[in-house]
C-alpha positions as CSV (number, residue, x, y, z in Angstrom):
1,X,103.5,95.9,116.3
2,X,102.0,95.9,119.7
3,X,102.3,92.8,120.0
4,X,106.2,92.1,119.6
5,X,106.1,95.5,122.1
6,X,103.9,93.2,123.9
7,X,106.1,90.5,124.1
8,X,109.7,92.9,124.3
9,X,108.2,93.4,127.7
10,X,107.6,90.2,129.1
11,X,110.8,89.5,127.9
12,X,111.9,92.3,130.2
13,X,109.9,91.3,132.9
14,X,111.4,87.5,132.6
15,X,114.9,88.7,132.6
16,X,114.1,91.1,135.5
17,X,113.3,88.1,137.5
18,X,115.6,85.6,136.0
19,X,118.9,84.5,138.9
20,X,121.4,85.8,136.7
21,X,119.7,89.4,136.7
22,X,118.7,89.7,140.4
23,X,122.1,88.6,141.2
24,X,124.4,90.7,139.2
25,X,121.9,94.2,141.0
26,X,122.6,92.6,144.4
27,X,126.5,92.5,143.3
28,X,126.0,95.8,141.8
29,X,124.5,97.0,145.6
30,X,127.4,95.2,147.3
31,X,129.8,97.8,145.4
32,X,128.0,100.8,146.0
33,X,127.7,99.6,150.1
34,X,132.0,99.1,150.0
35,X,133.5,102.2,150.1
36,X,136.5,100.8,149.6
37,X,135.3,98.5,147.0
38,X,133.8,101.8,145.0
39,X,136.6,103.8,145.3
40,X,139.1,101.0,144.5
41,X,137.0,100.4,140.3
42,X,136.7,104.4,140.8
43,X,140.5,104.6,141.0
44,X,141.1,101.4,138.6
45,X,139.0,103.3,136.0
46,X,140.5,106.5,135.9
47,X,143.9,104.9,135.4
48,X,142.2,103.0,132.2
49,X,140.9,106.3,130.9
50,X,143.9,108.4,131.7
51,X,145.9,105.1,129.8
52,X,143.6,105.1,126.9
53,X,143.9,108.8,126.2
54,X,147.4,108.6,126.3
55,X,147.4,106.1,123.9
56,X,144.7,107.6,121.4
57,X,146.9,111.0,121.6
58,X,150.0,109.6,120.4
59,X,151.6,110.1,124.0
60,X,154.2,107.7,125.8
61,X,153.4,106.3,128.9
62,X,155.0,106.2,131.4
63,X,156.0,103.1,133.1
64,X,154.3,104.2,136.6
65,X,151.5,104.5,134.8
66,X,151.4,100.5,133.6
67,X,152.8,100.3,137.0
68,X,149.9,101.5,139.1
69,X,147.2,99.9,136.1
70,X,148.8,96.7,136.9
71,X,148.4,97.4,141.1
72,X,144.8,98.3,140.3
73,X,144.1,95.1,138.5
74,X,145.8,92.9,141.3
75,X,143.9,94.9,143.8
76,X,140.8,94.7,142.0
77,X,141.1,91.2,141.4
78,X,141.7,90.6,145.0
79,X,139.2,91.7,146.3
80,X,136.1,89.7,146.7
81,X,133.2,92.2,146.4
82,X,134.5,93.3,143.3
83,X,135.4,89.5,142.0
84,X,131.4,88.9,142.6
85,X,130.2,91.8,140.5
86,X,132.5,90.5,137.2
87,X,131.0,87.3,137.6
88,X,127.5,88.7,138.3
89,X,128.7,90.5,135.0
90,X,129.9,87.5,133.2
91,X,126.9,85.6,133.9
92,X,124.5,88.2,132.7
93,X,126.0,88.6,129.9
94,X,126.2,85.1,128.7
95,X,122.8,85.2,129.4
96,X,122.1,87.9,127.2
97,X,124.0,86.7,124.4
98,X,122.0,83.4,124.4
99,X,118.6,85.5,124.2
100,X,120.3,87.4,121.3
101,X,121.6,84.4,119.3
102,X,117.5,83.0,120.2
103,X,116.4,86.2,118.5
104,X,118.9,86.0,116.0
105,X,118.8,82.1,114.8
106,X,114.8,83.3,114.7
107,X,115.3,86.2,112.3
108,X,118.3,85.2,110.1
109,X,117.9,83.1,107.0
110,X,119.1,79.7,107.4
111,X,123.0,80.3,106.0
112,X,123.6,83.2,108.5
113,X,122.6,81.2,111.5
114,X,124.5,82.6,114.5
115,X,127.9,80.9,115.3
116,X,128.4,78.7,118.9
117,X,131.1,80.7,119.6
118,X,130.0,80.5,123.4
């Protein structure tokens, strides 16, 4: 056991300095130095959240409400510091999910082999 512990942690440390990583926290910094950038997913979020409740209650909503969602997404997808943390996000994530299927096509017996589905 210490020794896949061992190992879970250079794995850690290897994704800590991998490209993909150290750019999606410089993306994530980006954000958090944009007030407007911050405030815009802030805003973008809360109108997800208060759509989703809605939804999960039963409730109508109201066409201002898809409205201003479908502003926030425009906006969102506008602007550029935002646009660099989803594809810091995207890329980490692929990423990821070719460590996992590594781990996976390790640990699975041969007919469960993880799909290509990327």
């Amino acid at each position: 056991m210490d020794d896949m512990l061992h190992k879970a942690e250079e794995l850690g440390r290897l994704l800590a300095d991998h490209s993909r990583f150290k750019a999606l926290m410089a993306a994530r910094d980006a954000v958090r130095a944009d007030g407007a950038a911050r405030q815009l997913l802030a805003d973008y979020q809360s109108q997800v959240e208060k759509i989703q409740e809605l939804t999960l209650g039963q409730k109508p909503v109201e066409v201002s409400d898809k409205r201003r969602l479908a502003e926030l997404e425009q906006q969102v997808a506008s602007n550029e510091v935002l646009k660099k943390l989803m594809q810091a996000q995207a890329d980490f994530s692929q990423l990821m999910s070719n460590v996992n299927r590594a781990i996976y096509d390790r640990i699975a017996p041969p007919d469960e082999a993880a799909p290509d589905g990327d």
